[in-house]
C-alpha positions, 0 to 999 in steps of 0.5 A, a space after each residue: 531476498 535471495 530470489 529478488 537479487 538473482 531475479 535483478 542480476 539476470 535482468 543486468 539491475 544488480 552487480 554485487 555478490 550473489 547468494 548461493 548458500 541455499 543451494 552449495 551443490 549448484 553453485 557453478 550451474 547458477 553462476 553459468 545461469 546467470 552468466 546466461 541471462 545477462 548474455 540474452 539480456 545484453 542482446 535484447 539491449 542492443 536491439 531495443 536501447 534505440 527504440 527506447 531511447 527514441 520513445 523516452 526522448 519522445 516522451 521528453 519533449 512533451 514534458 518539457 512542454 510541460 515546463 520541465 528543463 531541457 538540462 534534465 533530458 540526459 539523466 531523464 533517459 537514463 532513469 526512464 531506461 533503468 525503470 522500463 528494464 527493471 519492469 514497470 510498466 510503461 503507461 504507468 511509468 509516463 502517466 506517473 511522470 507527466 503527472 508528477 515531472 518533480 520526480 526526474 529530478 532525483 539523482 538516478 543513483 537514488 532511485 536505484 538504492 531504493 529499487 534494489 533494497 526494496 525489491 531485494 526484500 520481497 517488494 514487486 517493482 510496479 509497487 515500488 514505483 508506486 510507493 515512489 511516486 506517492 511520496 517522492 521524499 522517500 528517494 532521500 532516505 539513506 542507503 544504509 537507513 534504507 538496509 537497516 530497514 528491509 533487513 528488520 522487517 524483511 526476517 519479521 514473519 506473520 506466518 509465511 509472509 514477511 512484515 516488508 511484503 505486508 506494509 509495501 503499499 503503505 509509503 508512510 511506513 518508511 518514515 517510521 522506525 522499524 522497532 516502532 512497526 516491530 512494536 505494532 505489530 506484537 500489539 496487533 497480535 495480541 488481538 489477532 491471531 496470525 493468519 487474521 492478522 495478515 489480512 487485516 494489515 494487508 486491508 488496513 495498512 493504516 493499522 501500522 503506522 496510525 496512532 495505536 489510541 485511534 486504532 483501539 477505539 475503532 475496534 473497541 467501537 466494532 466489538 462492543 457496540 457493533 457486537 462483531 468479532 474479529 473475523 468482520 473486522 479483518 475481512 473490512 477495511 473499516 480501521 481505514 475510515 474514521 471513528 466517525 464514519 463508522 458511527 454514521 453508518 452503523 447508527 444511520 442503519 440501527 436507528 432506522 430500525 435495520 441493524 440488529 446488534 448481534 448476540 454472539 455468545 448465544 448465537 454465534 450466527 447472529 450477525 448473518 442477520 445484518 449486512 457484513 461490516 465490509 458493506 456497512 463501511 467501505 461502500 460508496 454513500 451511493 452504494 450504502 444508502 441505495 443498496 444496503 439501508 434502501 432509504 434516499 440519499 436526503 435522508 444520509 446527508 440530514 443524519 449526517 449533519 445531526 450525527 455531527 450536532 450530536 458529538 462534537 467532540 470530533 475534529 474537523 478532519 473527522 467531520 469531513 470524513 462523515 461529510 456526504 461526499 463518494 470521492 474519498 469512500 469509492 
């Protein structure tokens, strides 16, 4: 965290006290640094604020083609500003805004919280923007719930990485209790060890925050019926897809006689016979159908279909991610 905050300092983002317990000897040597950065930055300011406010008021008047309020123009620029200095990049930045105008309508005192915490505990600012713009709601949790958060996540390590750095594109995250993502965590470890386990949540970043009986049937589903260990597991992004899916494509493979399920204790290469997991269930229908099984797109969608007569125990919501459709599986 104490990188994160030198790194906003010098960029003229953050004010407040700066750690310099890691290194006592130097403590004069970095505050002169500092000192430094927010001189050059002062410069670079004077000679680009016109050009940015110019661009940001450019960019206004399209919004406000859009229907965005005339009112909001003044704070507009200021966010717009804070967001190009911090570093996001400026493409991003309009497609995000003129796709979503909603979000300029937060209090720029909000969008700074959440931009220092969230930086503060190791997340890239480009992430934080995205995670904002995905779910705009996360702008109203409070400064001190906001702390408490990175704080217990960012001191919670797999391995080198911090719990904060592994979750930070997954925005749904914020909206659960950090004991209750500390709790996940230690199950998932009872599984996977430490350097798999890093991969997998940095894979399926739904394995946080989904409900633990979802996530342990699609892995009791890979292990026993599949015959796959973990490493297949963690190399895919399986635990994204539904139950559903995953059944689909294994038994549209197995059933035509193209999946062999492996015997591991015997012949720890065994699985090299099929394709990898990752190929079975995170290709696109087109992609699965064409390059893995080889058989025609007609042939997918009736098994698709009968696959839903057979059990259906599914819900809707499962159903639909079985449904022949490449939108939601590219």
């Amino acid at each position: 965290m104490a990188v994160q905050l030198w790194k906003l300092a010098s960029r003229g983002l953050y004010s407040g006290a700066l750690p310099t317990k890691r290194f006592p000897h130097n403590n004069i040597i970095l505050a002169d640094l500092h000192r430094r950065h927010v001189h050059v930055n002062t410069i670079v300011d004077e000679d680009n604020r016109e050009d940015v406010r110019e661009k940001g008021s450019e960019f206004f008047e399209r919004l406000q083609r859009k229907g965005v309020d005339s009112r909001h123009r003044k704070s507009f620029l200021s966010l717009y500003q804070y967001l190009l200095k911090a570093g996001v990049d400026k493409n991003n930045l309009e497609s995000q805004f003129f796709g979503t105008p909603d979000l300029i309508t937060y209090p720029l005192s909000d969008w700074k919280n959440f931009c220092k915490i969230m930086a503060g505990g190791g997340v890239p600012i480009d992430i934080v923007f995205k995670n904002i713009s995905q779910c705009p709601d996360l702008l109203q949790i409070s400064e001190k719930k906001l702390e408490h958060f990175a704080e217990k996540l960012s001191f919670l390590n797999i391995g080198k990485y911090s719990v904060m750095e592994l979750v930070q594109q997954n925005p749904q995250v914020f909206a659960h209790p950090p004991n209750a993502i500390i709790k996940r965590v230690r199950k998932l470890s009872e599984i996977f060890v430490a350097k798999d386990l890093r991969t997998l949540i940095k894979n399926n970043q739904n394995v946080i925050t989904d409900q633990w009986d979802t996530i342990d049937e699609k892995i009791s589903y890979i292990h026993e019926v599949m015959g796959l260990k973990q490493d297949q597991i963690v190399a895919s992004q399986a635990l994204e897809k539904s139950l559903l899916h995953i059944k689909i494509r294994h038994q549209f493979l197995y059933r035509a006689g193209l999946y062999k399920t492996p015997k591991l204790t015997k012949d720890s290469n065994s699985h090299k016979i099929n394709a990898d997991l990752s190929m079975i269930t995170d290709t696109s229908n087109k992609f699965f159908v064409n390059k893995i099984a080889r058989l025609t797109e007609d042939e997918y969608e009736v098994f698709c279909r009968m696959m839903k007569e057979e059990d259906d125990s599914f819900s809707d919501d499962e159903e639909s991610d079985g449904s022949y459709s490449d939108e939601d599986e590219e």
